[in-house]
C-alpha positions in Angstrom: -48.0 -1.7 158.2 -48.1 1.6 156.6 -51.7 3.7 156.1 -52.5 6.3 154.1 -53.4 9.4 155.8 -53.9 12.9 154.9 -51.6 15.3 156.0 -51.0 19.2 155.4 -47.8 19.8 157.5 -45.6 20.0 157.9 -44.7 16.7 156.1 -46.8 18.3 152.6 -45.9 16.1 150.4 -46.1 12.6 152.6 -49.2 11.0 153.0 -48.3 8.0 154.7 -47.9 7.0 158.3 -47.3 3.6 160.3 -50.9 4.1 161.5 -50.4 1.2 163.6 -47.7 2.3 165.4 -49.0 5.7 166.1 -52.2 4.2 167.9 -50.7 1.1 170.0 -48.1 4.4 171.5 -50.8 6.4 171.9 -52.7 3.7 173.7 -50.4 3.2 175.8 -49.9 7.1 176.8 -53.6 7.2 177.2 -53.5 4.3 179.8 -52.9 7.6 182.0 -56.3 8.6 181.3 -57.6 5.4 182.6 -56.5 5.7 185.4 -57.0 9.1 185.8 -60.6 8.3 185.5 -61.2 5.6 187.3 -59.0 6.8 190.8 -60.5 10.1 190.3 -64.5 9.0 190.0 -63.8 5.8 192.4 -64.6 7.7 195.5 -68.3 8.7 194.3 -69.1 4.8 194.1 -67.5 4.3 197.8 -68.6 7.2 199.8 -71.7 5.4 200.9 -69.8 3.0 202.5 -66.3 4.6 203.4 -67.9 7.1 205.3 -70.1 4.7 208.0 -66.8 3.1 208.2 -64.7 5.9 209.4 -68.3 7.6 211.3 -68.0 10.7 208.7 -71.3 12.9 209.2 -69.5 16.5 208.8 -70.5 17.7 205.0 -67.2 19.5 205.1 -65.2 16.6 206.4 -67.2 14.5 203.0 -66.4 17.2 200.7 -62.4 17.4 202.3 -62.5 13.4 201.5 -63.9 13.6 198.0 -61.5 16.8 196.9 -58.0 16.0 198.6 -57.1 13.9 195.9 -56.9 17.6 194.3 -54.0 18.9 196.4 -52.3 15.9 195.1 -53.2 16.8 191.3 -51.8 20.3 191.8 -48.8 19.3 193.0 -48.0 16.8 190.3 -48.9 19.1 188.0 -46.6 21.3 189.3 -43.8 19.3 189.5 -44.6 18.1 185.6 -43.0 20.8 184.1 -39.8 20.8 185.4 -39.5 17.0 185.7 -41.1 16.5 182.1 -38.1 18.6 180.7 -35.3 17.0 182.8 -36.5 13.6 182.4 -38.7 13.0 179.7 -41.7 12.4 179.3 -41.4 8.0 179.0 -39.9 7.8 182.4 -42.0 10.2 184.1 -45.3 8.4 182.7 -43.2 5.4 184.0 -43.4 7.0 187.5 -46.8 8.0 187.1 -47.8 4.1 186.4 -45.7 3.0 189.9 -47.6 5.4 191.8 -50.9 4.0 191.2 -50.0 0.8 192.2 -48.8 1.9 195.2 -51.7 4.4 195.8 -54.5 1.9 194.6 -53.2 -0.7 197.4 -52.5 2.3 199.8 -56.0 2.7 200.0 -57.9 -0.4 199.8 -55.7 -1.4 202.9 -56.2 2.1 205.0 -57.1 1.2 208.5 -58.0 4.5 209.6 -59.0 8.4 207.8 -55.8 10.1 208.3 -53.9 6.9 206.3 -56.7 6.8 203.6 -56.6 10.8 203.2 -52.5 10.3 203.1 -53.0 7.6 200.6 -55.3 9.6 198.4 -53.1 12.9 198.2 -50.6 10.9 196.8 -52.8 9.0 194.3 -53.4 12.9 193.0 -49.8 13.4 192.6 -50.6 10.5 190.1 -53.5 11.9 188.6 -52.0 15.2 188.4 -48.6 13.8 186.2 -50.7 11.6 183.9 -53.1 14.1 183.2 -50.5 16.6 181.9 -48.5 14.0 180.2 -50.4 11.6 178.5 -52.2 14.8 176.1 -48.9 16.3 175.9 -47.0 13.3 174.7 -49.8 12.0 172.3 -49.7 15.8 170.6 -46.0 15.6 169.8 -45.6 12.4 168.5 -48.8 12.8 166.2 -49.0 13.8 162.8 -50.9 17.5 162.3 -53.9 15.9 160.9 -54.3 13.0 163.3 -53.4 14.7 166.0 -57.4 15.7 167.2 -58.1 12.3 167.1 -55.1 11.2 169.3 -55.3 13.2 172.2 -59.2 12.9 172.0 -58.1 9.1 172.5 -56.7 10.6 175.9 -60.4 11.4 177.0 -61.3 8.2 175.6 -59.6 6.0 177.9 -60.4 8.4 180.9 -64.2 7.6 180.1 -63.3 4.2 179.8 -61.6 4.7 183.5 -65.0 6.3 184.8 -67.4 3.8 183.3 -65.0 1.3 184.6 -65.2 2.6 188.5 -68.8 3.4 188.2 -69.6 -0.4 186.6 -67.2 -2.2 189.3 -69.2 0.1 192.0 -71.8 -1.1 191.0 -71.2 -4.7 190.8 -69.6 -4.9 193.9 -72.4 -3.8 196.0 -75.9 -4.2 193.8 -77.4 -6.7 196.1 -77.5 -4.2 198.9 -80.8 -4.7 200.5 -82.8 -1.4 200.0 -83.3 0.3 202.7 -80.5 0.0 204.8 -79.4 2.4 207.0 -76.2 3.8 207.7 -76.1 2.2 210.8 -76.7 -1.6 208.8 -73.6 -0.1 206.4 -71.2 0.4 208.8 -71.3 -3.2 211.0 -71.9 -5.1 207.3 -69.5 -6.6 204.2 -70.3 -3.9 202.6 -68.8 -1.0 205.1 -66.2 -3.1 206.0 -65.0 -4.5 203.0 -66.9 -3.7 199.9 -65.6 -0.3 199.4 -61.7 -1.3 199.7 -62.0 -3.6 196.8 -63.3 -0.7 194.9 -59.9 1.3 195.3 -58.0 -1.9 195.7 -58.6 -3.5 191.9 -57.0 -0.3 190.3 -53.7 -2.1 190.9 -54.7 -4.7 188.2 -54.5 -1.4 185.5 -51.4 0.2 186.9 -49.6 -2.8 186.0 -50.4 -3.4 182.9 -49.8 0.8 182.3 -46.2 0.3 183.9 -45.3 -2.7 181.3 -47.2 -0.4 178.4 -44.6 2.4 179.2 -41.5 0.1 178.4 -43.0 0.2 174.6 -43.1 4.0 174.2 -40.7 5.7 172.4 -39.2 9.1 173.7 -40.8 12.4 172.4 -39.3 13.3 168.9 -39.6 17.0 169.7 -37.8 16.3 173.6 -34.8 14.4 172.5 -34.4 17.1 169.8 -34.6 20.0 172.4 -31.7 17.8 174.4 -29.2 17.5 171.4 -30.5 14.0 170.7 -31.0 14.4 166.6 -30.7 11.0 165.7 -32.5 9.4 168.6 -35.6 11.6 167.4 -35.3 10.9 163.9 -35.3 7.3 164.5 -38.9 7.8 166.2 -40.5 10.1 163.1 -39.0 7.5 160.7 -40.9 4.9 162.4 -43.8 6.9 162.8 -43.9 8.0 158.9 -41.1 7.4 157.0 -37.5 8.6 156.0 -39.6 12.0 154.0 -42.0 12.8 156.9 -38.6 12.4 159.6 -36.9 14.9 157.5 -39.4 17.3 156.6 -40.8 17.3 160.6 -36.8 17.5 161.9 -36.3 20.8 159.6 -39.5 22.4 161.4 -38.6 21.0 165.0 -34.9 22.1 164.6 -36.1 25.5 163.3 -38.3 25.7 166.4 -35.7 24.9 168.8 -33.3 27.2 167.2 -35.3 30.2 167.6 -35.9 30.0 170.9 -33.3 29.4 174.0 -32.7 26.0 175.3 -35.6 24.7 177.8 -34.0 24.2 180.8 -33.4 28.3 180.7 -37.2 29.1 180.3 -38.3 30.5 183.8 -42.0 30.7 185.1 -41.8 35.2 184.4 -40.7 34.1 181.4 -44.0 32.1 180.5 -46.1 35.4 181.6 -44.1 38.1 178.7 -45.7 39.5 176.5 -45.4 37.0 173.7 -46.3 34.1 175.7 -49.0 35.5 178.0 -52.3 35.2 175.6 -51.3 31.7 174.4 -51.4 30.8 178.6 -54.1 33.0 179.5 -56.5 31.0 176.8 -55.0 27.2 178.5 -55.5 28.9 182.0 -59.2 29.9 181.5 -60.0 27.0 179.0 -58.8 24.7 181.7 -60.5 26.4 184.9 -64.0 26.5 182.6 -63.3 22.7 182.0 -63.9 22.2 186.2 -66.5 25.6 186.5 -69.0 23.9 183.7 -70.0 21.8 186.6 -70.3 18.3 185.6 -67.8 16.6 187.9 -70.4 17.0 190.9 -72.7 15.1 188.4 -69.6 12.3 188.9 -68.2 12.8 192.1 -72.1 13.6 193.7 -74.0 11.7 192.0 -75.4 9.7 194.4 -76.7 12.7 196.3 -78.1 14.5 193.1 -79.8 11.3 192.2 -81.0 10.1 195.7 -82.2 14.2 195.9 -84.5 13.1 192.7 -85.9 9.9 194.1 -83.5 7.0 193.8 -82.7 4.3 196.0 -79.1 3.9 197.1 -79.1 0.3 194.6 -80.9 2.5 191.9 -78.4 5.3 192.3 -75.5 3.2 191.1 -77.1 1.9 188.5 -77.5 5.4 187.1 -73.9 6.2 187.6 -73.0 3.3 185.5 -75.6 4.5 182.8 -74.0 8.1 182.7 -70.5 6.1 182.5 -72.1 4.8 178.9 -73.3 7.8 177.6 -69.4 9.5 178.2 -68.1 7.1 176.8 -70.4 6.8 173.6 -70.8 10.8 172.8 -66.4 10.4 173.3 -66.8 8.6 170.6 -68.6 11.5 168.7 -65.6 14.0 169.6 -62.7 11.6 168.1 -65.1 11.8 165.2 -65.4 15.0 164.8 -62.6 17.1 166.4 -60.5 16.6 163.5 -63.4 17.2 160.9 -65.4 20.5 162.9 -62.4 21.7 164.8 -62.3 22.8 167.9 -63.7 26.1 168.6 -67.3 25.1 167.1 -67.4 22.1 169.5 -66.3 23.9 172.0 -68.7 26.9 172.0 -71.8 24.1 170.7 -70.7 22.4 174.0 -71.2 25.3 176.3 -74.1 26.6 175.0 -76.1 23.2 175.4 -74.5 23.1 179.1 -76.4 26.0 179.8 -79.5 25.1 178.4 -79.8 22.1 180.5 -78.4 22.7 183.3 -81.1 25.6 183.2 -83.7 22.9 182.9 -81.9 20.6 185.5 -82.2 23.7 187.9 -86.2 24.3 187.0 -86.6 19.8 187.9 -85.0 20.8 191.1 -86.9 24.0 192.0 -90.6 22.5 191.3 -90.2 19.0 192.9 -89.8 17.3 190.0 -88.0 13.8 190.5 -87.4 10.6 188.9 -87.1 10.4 185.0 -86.4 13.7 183.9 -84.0 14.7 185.9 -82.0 11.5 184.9 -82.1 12.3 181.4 -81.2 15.9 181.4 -78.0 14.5 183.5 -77.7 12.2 180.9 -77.8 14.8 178.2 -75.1 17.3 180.0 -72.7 14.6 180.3 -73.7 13.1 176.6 -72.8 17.5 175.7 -69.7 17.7 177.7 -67.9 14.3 175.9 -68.7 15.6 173.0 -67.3 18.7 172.9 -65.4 20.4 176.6 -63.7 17.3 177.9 -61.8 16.3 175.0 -61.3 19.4 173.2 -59.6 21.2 176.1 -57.0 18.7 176.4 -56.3 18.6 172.9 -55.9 22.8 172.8 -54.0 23.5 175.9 -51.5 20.5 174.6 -50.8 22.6 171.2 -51.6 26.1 171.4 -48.1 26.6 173.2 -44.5 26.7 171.6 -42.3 23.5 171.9 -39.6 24.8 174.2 -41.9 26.0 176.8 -45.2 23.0 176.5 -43.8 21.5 179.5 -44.1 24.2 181.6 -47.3 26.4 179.9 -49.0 22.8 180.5 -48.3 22.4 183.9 -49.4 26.0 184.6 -52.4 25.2 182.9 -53.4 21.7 184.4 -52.8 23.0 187.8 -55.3 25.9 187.1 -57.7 23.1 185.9 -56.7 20.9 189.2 -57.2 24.2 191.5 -60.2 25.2 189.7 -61.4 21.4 190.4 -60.3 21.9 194.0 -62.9 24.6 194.6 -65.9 23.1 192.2 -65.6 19.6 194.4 -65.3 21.1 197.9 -67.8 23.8 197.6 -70.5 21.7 196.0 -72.0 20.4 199.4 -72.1 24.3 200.7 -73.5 25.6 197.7 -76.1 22.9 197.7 -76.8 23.7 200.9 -76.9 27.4 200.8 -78.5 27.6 197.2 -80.4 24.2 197.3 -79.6 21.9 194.0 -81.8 24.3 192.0 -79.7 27.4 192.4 -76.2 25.7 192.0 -77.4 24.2 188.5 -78.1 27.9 187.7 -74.8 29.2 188.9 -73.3 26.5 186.4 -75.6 27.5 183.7 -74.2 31.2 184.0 -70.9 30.2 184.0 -71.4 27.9 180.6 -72.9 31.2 179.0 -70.0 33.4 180.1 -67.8 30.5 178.6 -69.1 30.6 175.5 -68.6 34.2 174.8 -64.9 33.6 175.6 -64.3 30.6 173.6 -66.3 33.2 170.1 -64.0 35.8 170.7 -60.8 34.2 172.1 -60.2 30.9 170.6 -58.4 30.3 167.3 -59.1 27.4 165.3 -55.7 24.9 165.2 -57.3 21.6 163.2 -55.0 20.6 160.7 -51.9 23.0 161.4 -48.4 21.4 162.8 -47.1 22.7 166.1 -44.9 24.7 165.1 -47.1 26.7 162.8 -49.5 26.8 165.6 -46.5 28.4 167.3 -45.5 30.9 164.8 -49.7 32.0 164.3 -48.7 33.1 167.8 -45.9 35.1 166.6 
């Protein structure tokens, strides 16, 4: 069925597009994201119970098992921006999909730490390829003034993921007598068993994301940089019509004529001159993504919320409530981004970070527990939907020119995986060494600084095709 949508370019004159087409591929892109969120907040719900299992009592042996999934990340997106441009992207999503399968059963079955840190490493290389593709492959199929919304769906279906690991966390252990000791963990269901379902049930997922990548076209904007005209026509005639596939073919053909072929695009290259601010922007967008601080909120949260008060059986029931609230205020970004644009929502966003993480620190430093501290966690994560964790995808997959995204984005998304790294393994010493109260404040500072560089360094891009994105930065 064809919908009416409006459209400013580079398609002018066309106002329709096979809106049902454009969603069920980006849906099935954005499966990615699921997973991406569920393997990557999975561990938070199981370190209770992993841990007894293999005797872990070593804060930096907890904080090397909750971040190696990282090295993993990096490396796949490393390896995305060569493979992406040799391959595609279809068949490396493809791979992406086979991995978690793979990984998800990997680690449910791990019999001992080395095999379930192997396992997890490799799950990252996962993580690390879907989280660079899925955006990217959404923001070249999608029409200029859809395109907010569609790679926003990206961070949809990663909250999706997260509410999904932090509900099934929940589920599977909520009649765990209060109480219990480490000690009653280790010999029970719970450490033996309970915690490998919670890795293991991601292989349901995977599958279905492997059969969703058999109904994916190619990238328009790819086959066109490989010679393949009339395969990409084919796609932007089915995604809006004979007019829209010729009008966006003259601008992508323009594109790639201006610029060499990809294949001869090196990594000194993506640092010249003309390329450097475009990359510098997606480098520090990305890193501030991680430095904001709220993925301790989901990979910690069962230490922040047992520091205010909770009960083990209470703390995962919070984690599935701040699973809700991402995923509602998600909704308010695909809402929005399209309609606000991106730098207001992005510097709104930072701004209310540091307000309440500020507060969060102030709970922490006067002994207050219980309620309030719950909903001021609530309220950064309800901030951050709305505003940093979709937005950034949806700018570092179309502030950079066609011939290069491959590799800009996979420079970028390893900054943001590196930059991850550090925020998840220095957590426990920082809590430590500053106490919860002082690490909140270190992440309220670095919201502030963020916020001054989004002002002054951020263009606006709603509404504006890729390539004229591309030549603004001419």
């Amino acid at each position: 069925m064809i919908t009416s949508v409006s459209h400013d370019s580079p398609a002018s004159s066309h106002t329709s597009f096979n809106a049902g087409y454009i969603w069920l591929i980006s849906i099935c892109a954005a499966m990615g994201g699921l997973l991406f969120g569920y393997d990557w907040v999975v561990i938070g719900g199981a370190k209770p119970f992993f841990e007894p299992h293999f005797q872990i009592t070593d804060p930096a042996i907890s904080g090397w098992a909750n971040s190696c999934a990282l090295i993993g990340c990096f490396f796949g997106a490393m390896l995305t921006g060569t493979l992406s441009g040799r391959m595609g992207r279809k068949y490396l999503l493809m791979i992406s999909a086979l991995i978690f399968v793979a990984t998800s059963l990997g680690n449910a079955l791990a019999d001992n730490f080395t095999l379930f840190i192997a396992w997890r490493m490799i799950g990252g290389l996962a993580i690390g390829l879907a989280s660079n593709l899925s955006p990217m492959y959404i923001a070249e199929i999608a029409p200029a003034s859809m395109r907010g919304r569609l790679v926003s769906l990206n961070q949809l279906t990663i909250v999706v993921g997260v509410l999904l690991a932090q509900l099934i966390n929940w589920l599977v252990v909520k009649d765990l007598p209060d109480g219990s000791t480490v000690e009653m963990i280790r010999g029970s269901w719970y450490g033996q068993t309970a915690w490998r379902w919670m890795f293991g049930i991601t292989a349901v997922p995977s599958a279905f994301f492997v059969l969703a990548t058999f109904l994916v076209p190619e990238s328009p904007r790819w086959l066109v940089g490989k010679g393949r005209n009339g395969e990409a026509r084919k796609v932007l005639e089915k995604i809006g019509g004979g007019a829209y596939a010729e009008e966006a073919m003259s601008d992508i053909l323009q594109s790639v004529h201006a610029e060499k072929d990809q294949k001869n695009v090196s990594i000194r290259e993506l640092f010249s001159p003309a390329l450097r601010p475009a990359l510098v922007l997606g480098i520090v967008l990305a890193v501030f993504q991680q430095w904001c601080g709220i993925n301790v909120i989901f990979n910690y949260a069962e230490e922040i919320f047992r520091s205010a008060g909770y009960s083990l059986s209470s703390v995962l029931q919070n984690i599935a409530w701040t699973g809700s609230v991402n995923l509602a205020f998600t909704f308010v970004a695909l809402g929005t981004v399209d309609r606000m644009g991106r730098r207001p929502l992005m510097v709104t966003g930072s701004i209310g970070l540091a307000f309440i993480y500020a507060a969060l620190g102030w709970c922490y430093f006067s002994h207050v527990t219980g309620l309030p501290v719950l909903l001021l966690v609530l309220a950064a994560i309800a901030c951050y939907a709305m505003s940093l964790a979709p937005v950034t995808w949806v700018v570092i997959s179309e502030i950079f020119p066609n011939r290069v995204r491959g590799q800009a984005m996979s420079v970028a998304v390893m900054a943001l995986w590196a930059a991850c790294f550090i925020l998840t393994y220095t957590f426990p010493i920082l809590n430590k060494v500053l106490g919860a109260s002082g690490t909140f404040w270190l992440y309220a500072a670095i919201c502030a600084a963020g916020a001054i560089f989004i002002w002054i360094k951020l263009p606006e891009t709603k509404g504006k095709s890729l390539e004229q994105i591309e030549n603004d930065w001419k």
